[in-house]
Backbone as a chain_set.jsonl record, in Angstrom:
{"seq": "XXXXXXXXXXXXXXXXXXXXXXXXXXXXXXXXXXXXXXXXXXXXXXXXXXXXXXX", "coords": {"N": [[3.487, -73.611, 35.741], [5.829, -73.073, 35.766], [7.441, -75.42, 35.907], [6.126, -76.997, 33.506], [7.811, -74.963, 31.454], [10.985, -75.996, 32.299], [11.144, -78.535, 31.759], [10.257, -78.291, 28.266], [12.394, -77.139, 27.89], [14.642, -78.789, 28.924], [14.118, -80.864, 27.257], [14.773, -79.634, 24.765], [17.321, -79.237, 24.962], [17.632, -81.832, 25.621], [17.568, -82.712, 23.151], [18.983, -81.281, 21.331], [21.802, -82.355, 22.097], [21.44, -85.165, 21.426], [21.371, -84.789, 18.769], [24.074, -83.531, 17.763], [25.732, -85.755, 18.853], [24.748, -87.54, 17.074], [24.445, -86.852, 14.643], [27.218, -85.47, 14.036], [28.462, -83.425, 11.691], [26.264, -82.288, 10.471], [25.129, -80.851, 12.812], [27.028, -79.064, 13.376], [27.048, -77.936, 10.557], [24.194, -76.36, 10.778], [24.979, -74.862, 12.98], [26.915, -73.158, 12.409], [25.355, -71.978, 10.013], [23.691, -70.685, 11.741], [25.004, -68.528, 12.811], [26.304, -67.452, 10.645], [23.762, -66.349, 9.703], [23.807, -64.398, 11.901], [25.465, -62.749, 11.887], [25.315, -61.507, 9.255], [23.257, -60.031, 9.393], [23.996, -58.388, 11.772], [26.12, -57.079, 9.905], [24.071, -55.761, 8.326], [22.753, -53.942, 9.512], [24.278, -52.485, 10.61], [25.35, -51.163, 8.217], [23.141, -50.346, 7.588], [23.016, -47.662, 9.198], [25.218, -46.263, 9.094], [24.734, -45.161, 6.373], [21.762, -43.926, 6.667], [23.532, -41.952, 8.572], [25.266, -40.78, 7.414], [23.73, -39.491, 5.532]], "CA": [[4.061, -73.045, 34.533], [7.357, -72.93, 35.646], [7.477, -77.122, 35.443], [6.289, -76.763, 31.88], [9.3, -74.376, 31.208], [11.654, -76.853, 33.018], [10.594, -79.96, 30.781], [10.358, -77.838, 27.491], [13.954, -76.768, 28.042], [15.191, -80.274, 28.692], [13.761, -81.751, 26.047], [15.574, -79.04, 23.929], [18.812, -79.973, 25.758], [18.26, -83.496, 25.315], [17.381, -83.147, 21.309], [20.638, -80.838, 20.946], [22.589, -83.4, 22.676], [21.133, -86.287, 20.796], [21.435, -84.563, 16.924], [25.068, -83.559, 18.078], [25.982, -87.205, 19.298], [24.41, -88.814, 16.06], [24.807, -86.065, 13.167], [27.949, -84.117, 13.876], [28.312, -82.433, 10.205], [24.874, -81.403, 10.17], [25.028, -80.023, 13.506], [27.879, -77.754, 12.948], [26.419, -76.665, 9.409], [23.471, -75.848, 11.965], [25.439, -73.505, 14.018], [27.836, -71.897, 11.378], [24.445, -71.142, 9.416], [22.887, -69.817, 12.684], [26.467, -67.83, 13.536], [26.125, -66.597, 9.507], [22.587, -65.297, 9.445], [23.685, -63.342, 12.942], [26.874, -62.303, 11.213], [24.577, -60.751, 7.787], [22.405, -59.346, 10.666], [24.829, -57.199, 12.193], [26.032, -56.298, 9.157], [22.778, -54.928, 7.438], [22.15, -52.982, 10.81], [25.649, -51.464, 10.441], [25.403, -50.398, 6.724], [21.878, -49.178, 7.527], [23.375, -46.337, 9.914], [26.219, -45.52, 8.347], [23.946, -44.983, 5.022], [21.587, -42.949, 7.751], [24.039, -41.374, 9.108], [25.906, -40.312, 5.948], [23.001, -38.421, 4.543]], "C": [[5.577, -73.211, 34.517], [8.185, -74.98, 35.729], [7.575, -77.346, 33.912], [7.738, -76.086, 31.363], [10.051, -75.375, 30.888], [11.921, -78.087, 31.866], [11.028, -79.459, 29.437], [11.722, -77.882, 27.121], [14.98, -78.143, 28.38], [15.001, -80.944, 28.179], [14.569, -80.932, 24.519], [16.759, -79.146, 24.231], [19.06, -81.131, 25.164], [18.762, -83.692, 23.595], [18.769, -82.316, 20.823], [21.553, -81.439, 21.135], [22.682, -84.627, 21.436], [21.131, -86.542, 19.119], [22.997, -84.258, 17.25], [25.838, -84.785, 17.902], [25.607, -88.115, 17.957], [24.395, -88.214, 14.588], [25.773, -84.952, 13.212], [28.072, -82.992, 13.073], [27.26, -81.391, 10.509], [24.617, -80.691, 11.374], [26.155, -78.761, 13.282], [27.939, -77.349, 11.873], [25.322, -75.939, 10.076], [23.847, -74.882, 12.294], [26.385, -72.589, 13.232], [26.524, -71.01, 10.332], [23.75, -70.081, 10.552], [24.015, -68.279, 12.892], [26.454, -66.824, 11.577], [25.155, -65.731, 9.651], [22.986, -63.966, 10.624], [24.387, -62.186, 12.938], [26.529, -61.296, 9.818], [23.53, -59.63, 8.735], [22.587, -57.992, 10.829], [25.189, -56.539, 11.002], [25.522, -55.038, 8.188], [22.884, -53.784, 8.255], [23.167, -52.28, 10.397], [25.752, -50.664, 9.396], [23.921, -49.352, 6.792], [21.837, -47.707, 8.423], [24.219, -45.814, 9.632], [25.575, -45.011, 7.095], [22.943, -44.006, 6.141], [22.355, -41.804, 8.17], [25.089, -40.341, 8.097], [25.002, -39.192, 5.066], [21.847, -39.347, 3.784]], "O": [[6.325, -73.418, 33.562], [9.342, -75.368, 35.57], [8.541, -77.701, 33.236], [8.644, -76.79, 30.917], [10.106, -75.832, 29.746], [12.989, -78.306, 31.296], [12.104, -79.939, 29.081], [12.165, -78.552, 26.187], [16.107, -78.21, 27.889], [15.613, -81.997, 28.363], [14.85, -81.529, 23.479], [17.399, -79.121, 23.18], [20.024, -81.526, 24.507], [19.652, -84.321, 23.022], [19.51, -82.799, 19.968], [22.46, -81.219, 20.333], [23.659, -84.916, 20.745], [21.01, -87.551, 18.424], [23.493, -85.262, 16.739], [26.558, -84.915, 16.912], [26.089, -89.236, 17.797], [24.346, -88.897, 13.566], [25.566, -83.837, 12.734], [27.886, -81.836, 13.456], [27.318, -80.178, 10.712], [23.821, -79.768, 11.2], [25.826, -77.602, 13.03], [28.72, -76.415, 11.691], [25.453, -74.719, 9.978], [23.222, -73.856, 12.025], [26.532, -71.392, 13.482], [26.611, -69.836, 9.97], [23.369, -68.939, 10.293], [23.58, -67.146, 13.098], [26.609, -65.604, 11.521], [25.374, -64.523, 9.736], [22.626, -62.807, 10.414], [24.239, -61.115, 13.527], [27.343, -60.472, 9.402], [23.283, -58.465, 8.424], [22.003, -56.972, 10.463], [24.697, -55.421, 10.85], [26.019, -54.051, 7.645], [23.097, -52.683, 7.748], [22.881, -51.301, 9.708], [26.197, -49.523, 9.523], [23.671, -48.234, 6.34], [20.938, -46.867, 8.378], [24.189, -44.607, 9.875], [26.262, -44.052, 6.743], [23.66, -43.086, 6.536], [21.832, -40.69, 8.122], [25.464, -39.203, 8.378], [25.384, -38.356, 4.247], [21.098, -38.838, 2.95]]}, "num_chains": 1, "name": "protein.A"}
């Protein structure tokens, strides 16, 4: 199992590597959308306890 892992995880290495290396743009709209949704995330969570917590 822990082979499988191993493999899995370097094949997700390699393919991050290899869309990086051959579609810069689209990788760093990639990660600013990933870095947004995590960024609307936190936010919600935050408004939903202060709104909680407020009454």
């Amino acid at each position: 199992m822990k082979l499988v892992k191993r493999v899995l995880i370097g094949l997700v290495i390699a393919f991050a590597v290899f869309y990086l290396v051959t579609r810069p743009e689209d990788a760093a709209n990639a990660v600013q959308g990933a870095f947004g949704a995590i960024w609307g995330t936190g936010v919600a969570v935050t408004e939903f306890f202060v709104a909680l917590a407020g009454g």
